[in-house]
C-alpha positions in Angstrom: 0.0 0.0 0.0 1.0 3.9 -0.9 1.3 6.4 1.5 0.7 9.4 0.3 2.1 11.6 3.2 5.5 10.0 2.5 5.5 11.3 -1.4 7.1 14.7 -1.8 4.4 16.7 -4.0 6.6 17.1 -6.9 6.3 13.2 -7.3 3.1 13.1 -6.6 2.3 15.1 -9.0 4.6 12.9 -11.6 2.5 10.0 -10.8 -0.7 12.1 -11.8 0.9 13.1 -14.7 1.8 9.5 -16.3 -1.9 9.0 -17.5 -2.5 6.1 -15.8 -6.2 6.4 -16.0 -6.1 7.2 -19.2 -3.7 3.8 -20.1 -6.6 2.1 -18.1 -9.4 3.4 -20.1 -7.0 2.9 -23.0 -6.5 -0.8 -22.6 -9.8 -1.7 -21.3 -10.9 -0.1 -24.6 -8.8 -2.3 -26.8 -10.6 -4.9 -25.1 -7.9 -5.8 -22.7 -5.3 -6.1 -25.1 -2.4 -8.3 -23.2 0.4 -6.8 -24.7 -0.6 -3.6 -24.3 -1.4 -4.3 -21.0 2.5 -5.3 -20.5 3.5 -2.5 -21.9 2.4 0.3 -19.8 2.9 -2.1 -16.2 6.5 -3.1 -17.1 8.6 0.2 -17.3 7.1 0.7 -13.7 8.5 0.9 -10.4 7.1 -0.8 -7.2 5.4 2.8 -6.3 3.7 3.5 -9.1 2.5 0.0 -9.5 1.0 0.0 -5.9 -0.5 3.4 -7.6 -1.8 2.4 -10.6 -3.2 -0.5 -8.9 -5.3 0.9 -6.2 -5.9 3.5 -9.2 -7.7 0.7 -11.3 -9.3 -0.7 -8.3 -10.7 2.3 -7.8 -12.0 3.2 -11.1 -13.5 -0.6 -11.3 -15.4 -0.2 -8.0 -16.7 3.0 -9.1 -17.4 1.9 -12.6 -19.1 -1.3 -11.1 -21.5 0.8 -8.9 -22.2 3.2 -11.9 -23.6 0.3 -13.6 -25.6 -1.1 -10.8 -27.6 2.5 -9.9 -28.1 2.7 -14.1 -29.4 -0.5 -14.6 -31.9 -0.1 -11.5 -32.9 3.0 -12.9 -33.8 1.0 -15.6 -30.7 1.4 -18.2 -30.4 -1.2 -20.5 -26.9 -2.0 -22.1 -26.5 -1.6 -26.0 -23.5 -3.9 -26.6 -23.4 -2.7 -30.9 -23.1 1.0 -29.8 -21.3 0.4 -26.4 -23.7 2.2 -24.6 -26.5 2.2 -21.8 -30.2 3.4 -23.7 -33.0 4.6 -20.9 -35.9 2.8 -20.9 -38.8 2.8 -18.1 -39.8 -0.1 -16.2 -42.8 -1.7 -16.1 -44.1 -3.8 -13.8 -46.7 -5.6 -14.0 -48.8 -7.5 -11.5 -52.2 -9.1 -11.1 -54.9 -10.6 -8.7 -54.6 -13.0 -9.1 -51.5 -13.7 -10.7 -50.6 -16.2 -14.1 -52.0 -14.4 -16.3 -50.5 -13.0 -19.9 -49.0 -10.0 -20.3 -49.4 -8.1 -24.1 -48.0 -5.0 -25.1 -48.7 -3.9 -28.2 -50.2 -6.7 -28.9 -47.3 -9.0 -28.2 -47.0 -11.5 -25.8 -44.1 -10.5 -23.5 -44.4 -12.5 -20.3 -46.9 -13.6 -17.4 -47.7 -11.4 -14.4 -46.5 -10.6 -11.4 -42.9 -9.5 -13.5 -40.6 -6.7 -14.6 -39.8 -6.3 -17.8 -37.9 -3.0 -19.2 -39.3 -0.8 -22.3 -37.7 2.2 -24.3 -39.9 5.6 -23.3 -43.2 5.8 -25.2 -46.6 5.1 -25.3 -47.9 1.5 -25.3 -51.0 -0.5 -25.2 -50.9 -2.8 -22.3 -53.2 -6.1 -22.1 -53.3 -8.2 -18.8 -55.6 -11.5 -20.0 -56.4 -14.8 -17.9 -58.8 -17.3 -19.0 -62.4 -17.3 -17.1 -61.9 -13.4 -16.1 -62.6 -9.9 -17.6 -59.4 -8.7 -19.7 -57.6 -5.9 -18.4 -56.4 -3.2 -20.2 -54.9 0.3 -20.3 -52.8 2.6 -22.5 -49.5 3.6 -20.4 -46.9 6.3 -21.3 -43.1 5.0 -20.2 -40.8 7.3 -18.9 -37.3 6.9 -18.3 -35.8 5.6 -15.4 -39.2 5.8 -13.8 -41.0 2.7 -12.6 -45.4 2.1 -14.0 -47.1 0.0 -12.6 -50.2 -1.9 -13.4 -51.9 -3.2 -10.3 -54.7 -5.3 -12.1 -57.5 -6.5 -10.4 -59.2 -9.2 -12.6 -63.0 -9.9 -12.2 -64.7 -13.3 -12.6 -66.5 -13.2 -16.4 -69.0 -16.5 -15.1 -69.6 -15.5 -11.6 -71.1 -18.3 -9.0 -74.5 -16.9 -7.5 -74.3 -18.4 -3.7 -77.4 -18.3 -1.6 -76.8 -16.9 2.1 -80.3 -16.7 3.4 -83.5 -19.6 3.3 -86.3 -18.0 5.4 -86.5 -14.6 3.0 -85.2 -11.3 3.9 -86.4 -7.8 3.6 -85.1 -4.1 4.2 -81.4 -4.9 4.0 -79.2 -2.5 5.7 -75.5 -2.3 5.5 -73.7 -1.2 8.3 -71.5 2.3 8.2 -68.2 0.5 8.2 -69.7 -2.0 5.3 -68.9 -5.7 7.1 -72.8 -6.1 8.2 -76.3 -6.5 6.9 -79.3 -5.9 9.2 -82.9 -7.5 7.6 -85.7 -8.4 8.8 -87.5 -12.1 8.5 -91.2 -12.4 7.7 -92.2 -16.3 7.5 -95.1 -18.1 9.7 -92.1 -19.5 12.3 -92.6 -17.1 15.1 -89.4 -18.2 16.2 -88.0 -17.1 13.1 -89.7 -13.7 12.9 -87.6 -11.0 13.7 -84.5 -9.0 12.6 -81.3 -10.4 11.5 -77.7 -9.4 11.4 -75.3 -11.6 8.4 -71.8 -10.5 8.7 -70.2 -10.0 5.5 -66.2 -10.6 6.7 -64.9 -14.2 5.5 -63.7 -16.8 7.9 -60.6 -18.6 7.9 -60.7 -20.9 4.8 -63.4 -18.8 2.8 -66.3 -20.4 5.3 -69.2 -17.7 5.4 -70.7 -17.0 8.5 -74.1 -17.9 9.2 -77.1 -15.1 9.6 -78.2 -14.6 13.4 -81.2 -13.1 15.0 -81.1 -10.4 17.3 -84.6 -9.7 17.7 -86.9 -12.2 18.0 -91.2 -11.8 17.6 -92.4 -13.3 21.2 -95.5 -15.0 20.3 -97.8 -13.7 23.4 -96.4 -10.3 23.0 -97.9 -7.4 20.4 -94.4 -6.9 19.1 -93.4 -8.0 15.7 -90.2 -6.9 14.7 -90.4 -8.0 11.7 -92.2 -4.7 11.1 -90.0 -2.7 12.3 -88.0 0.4 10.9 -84.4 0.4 11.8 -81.0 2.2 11.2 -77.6 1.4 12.4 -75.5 3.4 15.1 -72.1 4.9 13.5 -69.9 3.0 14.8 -72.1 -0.3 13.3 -72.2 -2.1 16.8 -75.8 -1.1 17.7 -79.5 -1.1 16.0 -82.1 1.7 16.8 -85.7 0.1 16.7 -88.8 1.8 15.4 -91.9 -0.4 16.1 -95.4 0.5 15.7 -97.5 -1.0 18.5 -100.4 -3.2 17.7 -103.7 -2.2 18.9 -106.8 -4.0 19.9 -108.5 -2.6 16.9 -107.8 -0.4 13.6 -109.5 2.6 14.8 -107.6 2.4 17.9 -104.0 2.0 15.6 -105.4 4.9 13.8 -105.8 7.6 16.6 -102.6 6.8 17.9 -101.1 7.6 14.6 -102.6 10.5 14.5 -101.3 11.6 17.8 -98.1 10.0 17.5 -98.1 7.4 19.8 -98.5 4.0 19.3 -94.7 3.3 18.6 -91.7 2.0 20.6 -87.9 2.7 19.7 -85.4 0.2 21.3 -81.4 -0.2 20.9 -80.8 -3.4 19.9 -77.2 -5.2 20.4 -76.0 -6.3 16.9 -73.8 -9.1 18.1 -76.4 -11.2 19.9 -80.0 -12.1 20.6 -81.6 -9.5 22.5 -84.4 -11.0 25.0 -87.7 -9.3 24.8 -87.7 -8.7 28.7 -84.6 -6.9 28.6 -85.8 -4.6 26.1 -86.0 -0.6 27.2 -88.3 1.8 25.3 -86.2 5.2 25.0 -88.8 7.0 22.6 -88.7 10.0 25.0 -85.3 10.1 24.3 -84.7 9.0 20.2 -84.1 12.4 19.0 -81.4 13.0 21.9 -79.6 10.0 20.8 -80.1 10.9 16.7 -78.5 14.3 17.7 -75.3 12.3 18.8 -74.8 9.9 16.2 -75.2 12.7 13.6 -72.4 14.7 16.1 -70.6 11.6 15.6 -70.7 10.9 12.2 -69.9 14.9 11.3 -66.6 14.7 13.7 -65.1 12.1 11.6 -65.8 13.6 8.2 -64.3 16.7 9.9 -61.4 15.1 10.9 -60.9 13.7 7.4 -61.7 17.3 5.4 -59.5 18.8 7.9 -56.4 17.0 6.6 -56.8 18.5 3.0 -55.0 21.1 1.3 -56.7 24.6 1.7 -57.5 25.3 -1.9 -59.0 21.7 -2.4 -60.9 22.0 0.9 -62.3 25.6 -0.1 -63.9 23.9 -3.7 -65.0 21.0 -2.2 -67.1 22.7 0.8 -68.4 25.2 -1.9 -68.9 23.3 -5.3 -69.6 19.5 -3.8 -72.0 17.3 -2.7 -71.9 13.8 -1.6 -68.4 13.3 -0.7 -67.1 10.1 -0.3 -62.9 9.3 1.3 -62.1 5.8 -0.4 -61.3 3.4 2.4 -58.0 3.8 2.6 -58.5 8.0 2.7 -56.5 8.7 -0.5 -58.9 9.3 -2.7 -62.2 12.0 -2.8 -64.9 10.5 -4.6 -67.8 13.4 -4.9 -70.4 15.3 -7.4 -69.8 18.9 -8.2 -72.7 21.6 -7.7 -71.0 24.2 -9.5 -68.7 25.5 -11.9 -64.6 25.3 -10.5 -61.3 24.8 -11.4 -58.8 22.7 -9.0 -55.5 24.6 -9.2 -52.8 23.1 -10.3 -50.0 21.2 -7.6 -51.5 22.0 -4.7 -49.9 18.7 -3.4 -46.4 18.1 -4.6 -46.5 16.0 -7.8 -45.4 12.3 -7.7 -42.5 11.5 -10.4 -44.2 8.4 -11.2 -48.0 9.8 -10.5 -50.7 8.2 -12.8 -50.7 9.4 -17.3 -54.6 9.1 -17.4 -56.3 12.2 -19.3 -57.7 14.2 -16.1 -60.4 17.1 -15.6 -59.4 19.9 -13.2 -62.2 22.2 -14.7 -65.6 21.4 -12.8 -68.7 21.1 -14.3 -72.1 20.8 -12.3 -74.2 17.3 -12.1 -70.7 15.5 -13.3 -69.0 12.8 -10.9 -65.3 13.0 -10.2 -62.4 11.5 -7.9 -59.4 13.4 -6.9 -56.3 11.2 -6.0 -54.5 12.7 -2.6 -51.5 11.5 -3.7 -51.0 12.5 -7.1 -52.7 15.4 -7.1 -55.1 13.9 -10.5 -58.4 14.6 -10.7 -60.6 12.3 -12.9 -64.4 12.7 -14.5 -66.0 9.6 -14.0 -68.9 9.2 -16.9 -71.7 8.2 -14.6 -75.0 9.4 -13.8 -75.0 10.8 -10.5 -78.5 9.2 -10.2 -77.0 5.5 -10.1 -75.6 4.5 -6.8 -71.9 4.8 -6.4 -69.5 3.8 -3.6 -66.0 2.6 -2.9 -65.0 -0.9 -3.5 -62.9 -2.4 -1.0 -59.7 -1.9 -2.7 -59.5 1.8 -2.9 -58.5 1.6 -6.4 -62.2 1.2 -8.0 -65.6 2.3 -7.7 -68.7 0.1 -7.4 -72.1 1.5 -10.0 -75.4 -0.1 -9.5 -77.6 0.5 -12.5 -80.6 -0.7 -12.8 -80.2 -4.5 -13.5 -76.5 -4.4 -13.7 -73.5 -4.1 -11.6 -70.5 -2.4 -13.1 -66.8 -1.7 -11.3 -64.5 1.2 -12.8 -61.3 1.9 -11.8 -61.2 5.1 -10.0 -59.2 6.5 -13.4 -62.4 5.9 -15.4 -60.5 2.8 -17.3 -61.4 -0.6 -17.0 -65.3 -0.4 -16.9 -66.7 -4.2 -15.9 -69.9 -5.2 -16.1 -69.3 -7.9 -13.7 -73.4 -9.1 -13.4 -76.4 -8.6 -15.1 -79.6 -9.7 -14.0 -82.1 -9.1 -11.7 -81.8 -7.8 -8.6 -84.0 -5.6 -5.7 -84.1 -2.3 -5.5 -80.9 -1.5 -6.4 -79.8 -3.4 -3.2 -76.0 -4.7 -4.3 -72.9 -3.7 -2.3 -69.1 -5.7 -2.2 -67.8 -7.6 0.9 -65.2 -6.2 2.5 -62.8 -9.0 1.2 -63.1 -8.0 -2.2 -63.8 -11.0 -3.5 -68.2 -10.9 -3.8 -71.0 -8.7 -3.9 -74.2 -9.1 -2.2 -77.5 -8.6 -3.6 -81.2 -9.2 -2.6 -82.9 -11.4 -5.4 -85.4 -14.3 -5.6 -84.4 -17.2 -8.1 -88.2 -17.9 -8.8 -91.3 -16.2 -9.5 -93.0 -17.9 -6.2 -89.5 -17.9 -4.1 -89.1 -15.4 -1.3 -86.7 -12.7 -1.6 -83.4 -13.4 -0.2 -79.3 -12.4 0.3 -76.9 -13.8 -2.3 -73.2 -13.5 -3.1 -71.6 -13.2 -6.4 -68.2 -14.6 -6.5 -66.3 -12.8 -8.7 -62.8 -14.7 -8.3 
């Protein structure tokens, strides 16, 4: 080894002077050449061999990092011109996985992978037998990593039935992992409201419907009439019941007056005896009051997180606003006429090449993505019900007799069933992986709940 604080400068300077870099660069040019290579070692003395050694070493070890940090930036060598051409990286996964890549129509590999294209503009196909093709046009850009996150939907879905004694008035809990309905049949036993939770067990097992209010036969209760709504925080059930009189006239002064009517708060995790029931009519519209407190402190808290300018539009020129599940995207309608300023978050290298619209228009739908500061028209009327699917990355439109998913880019739009379903009743399980709908199989079949698989 050198030391350097033994060298007087002038013959320090000598040894920078002898080129011995550019002999290195030289020979490594000439592919090595061994003669060459003998050439410019053998005239040297021990010190400037030590030198040029830990020289080369040095310029290899630098040489070999420059490569490594290029080709993870996506480089790609071209050995005819002896240089490194930029490309972008794409990477491309799938759920589920297996399933054929195209781009540009050319078969290039199977998902999840990597593979490394020159910048530009390509068509990008993401197929596997038995579900709905994927597909999205992607602009490249160098050094800079796309990904494709498909989410592939069944094309023959299985229709599961997950009630047998009927159900009617389905309601979904807030947080979306429970349905409250109520059961009609001639069982008294069975008469009553429900709860079916909508979270999968361990080995895709569903879990089976229970009752949590059940019609007492001697009693003049039947819950199976009842109005009901959930608490915010999905854990409790507030009963409306009308009261059965002794005769109809009797029912129908105590309508008039407002009587005749008992509200109860029902546990949603277990039967509720009768006995153990408590009537808090006198006190419904004290405990309304503090759910809605509830519910407008969390969509405070959420608003309040938001850029001023975005916050300022969307309290002004919005309606029905809706944070994706995992709060990074804004799904809402606009009332008015704005215009979303440009970066008012600081703009991702990598952020999405969709087409966007920044300039409102009223009636239209739209979602704004937190993170990349794009904000997308959705082409939906705002008179079909939209909501978040489970994944954050996709909305869920019930139309009619159909049931679409879009990605929350506008691309992708699946028609994933058609057929006939009630009242528009058709929300996704908080696994992703079904939707639940309320439809009868037969003309002279009660109505009841049903999952559609979709993978």
């Amino acid at each position: 080894m050198i030391y350097f604080s033994k060298l007087r400068p002038k013959r320090f300077y000598n040894y920078i002077k002898i080129k011995i870099v550019v002999y290195l660069i030289i020979a490594l040019v000439d592919n090595l050449n061994k003669d060459k290579f003998y050439d410019i070692i053998s005239p040297m003395n021990l010190n400037q061999k030590r030198f040029f050694f830990f020289t080369s070493l040095f310029v290899c070890v630098g040489l070999i990092a420059f490569l490594i940090v290029k080709l993870a930036q996506g480089y790609k060598p071209d050995f005819s011109t002896k240089t490194l051409l930029p490309t972008g990286l794409l990477v491309a996964t799938s759920v589920p996985d297996g399933a054929q890549l195209w781009v540009d129509g050319k078969l290039k590999s199977a998902t999840n992978t990597t593979i490394n294209l020159a910048p530009d503009v390509y068509e990008v196909e993401i197929k596997k037998d038995g579900f709905f093709p994927w597909k999205k046009t992607l602009t490249l850009k160098k050094e800079l990593v796309t990904k494709t996150d498909a989410y592939l939907f069944a094309a023959y879905p299985d229709l599961k039935v997950l009630t047998f004694t009927g159900a009617a008035n389905p309601l979904l809990s807030p947080d979306g992992q429970k349905v409250a309905f109520s059961v009609a049949t001639a069982s008294a036993s069975k008469r009553g409201i429900w709860v079916l939770d909508l979270t999968d067990r361990p080995w895709g097992f569903n879990r089976e419907p229970r009752q949590i209010l059940e019609t007492p036969p001697q009693a003049g209760r039947d819950f199976s009439q009842a109005d009901y709504e959930w608490s915010p925080d999905s854990k409790q059930i507030l009963i409306n019941l009308p009261v059965r009189s002794s005769t109809p006239r009797s029912l129908r002064l105590e309508e008039q007056a407002g009587l005749g009517r008992e509200v109860f708060l029902a546990d949603a995790s277990k039967l509720n005896p009768a006995t153990n029931l408590i009537d808090i009519s006198q006190n419904v519209i004290i405990t309304k009051k503090r759910w809605e407190n509830e519910k407008e402190i969390k969509e405070e808290a959420k608003l309040s997180k938001l850029p001023e300018p975005l916050l300022e539009i969307l309290q002004d020129a919005t309606k029905n606003i809706q944070f994706s599940p995992d709060e990074t995207k804004i799904l809402y309608t606009a009332t008015a006429s704005a215009a979303i300023p440009e970066k008012i978050i600081p703009p991702l290298a990598a952020a999405s090449t969709q087409p966007e619209s920044r300039d409102l228009e009223a009636g239209k739908i739209y979602i704004y993505d937190l993170k990349e500061d794009k904000n997308f028209l959705i082409p939906v009327s705002d008179k079909n019900q939209i909501s978040w699917f489970p994944t954050s990355k996709h909305i869920f439109v019930v139309q009619n007799d159909k049931i679409s998913i879009v990605e929350y880019d506008a691309t992708n739009w699946t028609n994933v069933y058609t057929g006939p379903f009630e009242n528009s009743f058709a929300f996704p399980f908080p696994s992703e992986t079904k939707i639940l709908i309320l439809t009868s199989i037969g003309k002279d079949t009660p109505l009841n709940l049903y999952a559609i698989t979709l993978r």
